[in-house]
KOLZA-736828 format. One record per residue (C-alpha): residue in one letter; y, x, z. Coordinates in steps of 0.2 Angstrom, whole numbers, padded with zeros to 4 digits, always signed. Each point is the difference from the previous one (the first is absolute). Last residue first. Example, Ala and Ser with C-alpha at 12.3 -4.5 7.8 and 13.67 -1.06 7.14 Angstrom:
# residues 2
s-0005+0068+0036
a-0017-0006+0003
This chain:
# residues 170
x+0360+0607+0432
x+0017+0008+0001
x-0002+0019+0011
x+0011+0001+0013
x+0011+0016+0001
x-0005+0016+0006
x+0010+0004+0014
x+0006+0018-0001
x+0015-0005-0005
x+0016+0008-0010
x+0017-0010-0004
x+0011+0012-0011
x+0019+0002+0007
x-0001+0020-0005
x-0003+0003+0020
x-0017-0009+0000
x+0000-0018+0004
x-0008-0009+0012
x-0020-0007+0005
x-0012+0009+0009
x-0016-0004+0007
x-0011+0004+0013
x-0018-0004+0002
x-0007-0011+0015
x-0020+0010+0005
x+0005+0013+0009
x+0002+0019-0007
x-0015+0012-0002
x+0007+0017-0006
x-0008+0007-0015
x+0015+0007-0006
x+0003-0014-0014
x-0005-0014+0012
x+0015+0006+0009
x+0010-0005-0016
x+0012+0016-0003
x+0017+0003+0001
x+0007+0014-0009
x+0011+0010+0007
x+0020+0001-0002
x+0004+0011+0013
x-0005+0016-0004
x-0002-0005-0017
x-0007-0013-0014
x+0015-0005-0011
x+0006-0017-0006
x-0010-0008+0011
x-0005-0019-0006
x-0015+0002-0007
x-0004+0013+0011
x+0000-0012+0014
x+0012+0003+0017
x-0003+0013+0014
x+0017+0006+0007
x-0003+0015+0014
x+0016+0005+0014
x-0007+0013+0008
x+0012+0000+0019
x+0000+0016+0011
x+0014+0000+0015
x+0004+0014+0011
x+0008+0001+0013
x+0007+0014+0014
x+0011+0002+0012
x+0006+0014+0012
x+0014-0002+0012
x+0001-0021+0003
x+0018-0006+0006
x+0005-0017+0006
x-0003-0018-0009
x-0014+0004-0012
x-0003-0012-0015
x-0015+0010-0006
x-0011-0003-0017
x-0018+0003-0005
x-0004-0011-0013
x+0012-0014+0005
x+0014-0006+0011
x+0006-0018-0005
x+0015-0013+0003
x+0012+0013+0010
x+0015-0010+0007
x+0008+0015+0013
x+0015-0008+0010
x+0014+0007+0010
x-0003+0020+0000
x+0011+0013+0012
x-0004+0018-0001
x+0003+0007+0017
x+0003+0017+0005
x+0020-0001-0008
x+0007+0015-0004
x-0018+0007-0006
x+0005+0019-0004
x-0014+0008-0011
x-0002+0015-0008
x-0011+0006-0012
x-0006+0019-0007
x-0014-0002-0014
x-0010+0015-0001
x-0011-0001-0016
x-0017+0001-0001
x-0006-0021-0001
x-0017+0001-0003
x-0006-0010-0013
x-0013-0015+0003
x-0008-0001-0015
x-0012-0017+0000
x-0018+0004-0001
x-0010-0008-0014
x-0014-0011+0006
x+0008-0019-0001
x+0010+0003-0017
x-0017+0008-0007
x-0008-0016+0001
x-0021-0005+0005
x+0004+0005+0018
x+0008-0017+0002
x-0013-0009-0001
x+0003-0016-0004
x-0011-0010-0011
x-0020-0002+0002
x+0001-0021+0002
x+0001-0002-0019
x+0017-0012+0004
x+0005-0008-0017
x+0017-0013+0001
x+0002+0005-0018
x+0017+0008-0008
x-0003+0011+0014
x+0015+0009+0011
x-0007+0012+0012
x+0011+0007+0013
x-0010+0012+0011
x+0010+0008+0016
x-0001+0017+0011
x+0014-0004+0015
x+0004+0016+0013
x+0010-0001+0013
x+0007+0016+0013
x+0016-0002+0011
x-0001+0014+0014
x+0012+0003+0012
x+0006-0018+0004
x+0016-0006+0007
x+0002-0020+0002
x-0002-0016-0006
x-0015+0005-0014
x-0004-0015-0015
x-0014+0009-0009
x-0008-0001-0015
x-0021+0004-0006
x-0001-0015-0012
x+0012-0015+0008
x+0015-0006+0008
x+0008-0017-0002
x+0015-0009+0003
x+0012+0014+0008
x+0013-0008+0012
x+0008+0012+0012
x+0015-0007+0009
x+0013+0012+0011
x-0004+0018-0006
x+0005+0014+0011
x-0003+0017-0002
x+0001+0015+0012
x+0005+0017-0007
x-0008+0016+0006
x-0005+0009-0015
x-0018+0006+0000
């Protein structure tokens, strides 16, 4: 590893979260990984049997990791051995991230997110990989509790839509 020394005089980092890592220091090995479901639902519906990751491709397919073959030549002269930082104002580390103050020689991370929109058919304007349709749970013979959900809004042509059925006059 080179042999700098590196001085930071005030950290701050707000928050870190999802497999990341604040290191103060050398490492050897950096390794993080972060598998994520990000469901967006036109209804708050929860079936209860959601999440397995092992149900999408993006979460089983290997990731290449190519070789390097060439032979790369470097040279280094480090005229001053110190790399001198006044502040650091971070607000968020994520989904497998560093912030590493000193050297790390081998590192890897990886970070797998299925992003899946669920809204009504009536309002879709295709079905798709991520356009599904959403489906009551009494539709799937899944039992649900006993207060209903209901929407209300428009649909993206400005057109109001409900699923409330509206009173009926007597």
């Amino acid at each position: 590893m080179l042999q700098r020394t590196s001085v930071v005089d005030l950290i701050k980092v707000s928050t870190v979260s999802f497999s990341s890592i604040v290191e103060i220091g050398d490492a050897t090995y950096f390794q993080a990984i972060s598998r994520a479901l990000a469901v967006q639902r036109q209804k708050e519906l929860f079936y209860g049997n959601e999440g397995a990751y092992e149900d999408y491709a993006v979460f089983k397919e290997p990731i290449p990791l190519i070789p390097i073959t060439e032979n790369v030549e470097c040279h280094f002269e480090n005229m001053k051995p110190i790399i001198k930082v006044h502040h650091i104002n971070i607000t968020g580390i994520s989904s497998c991230s560093l912030l590493q103050i000193g050297n790390c020689r081998h590192m890897y991370a990886e970070t797998r997110i299925k992003h899946i929109r669920q809204i009504e058919q009536t309002i879709a304007t295709e079905v798709g990989n991520n356009l599904i349709q959403l489906n009551d749970p009494s539709q799937l013979d899944i039992p649900t509790s006993e207060s209903p959900v209901s929407v209300t809004g428009t649909d993206i042509t400005g057109a109001p839509f409900s699923n409330v059925e509206p009173e009926q006059e007597q």
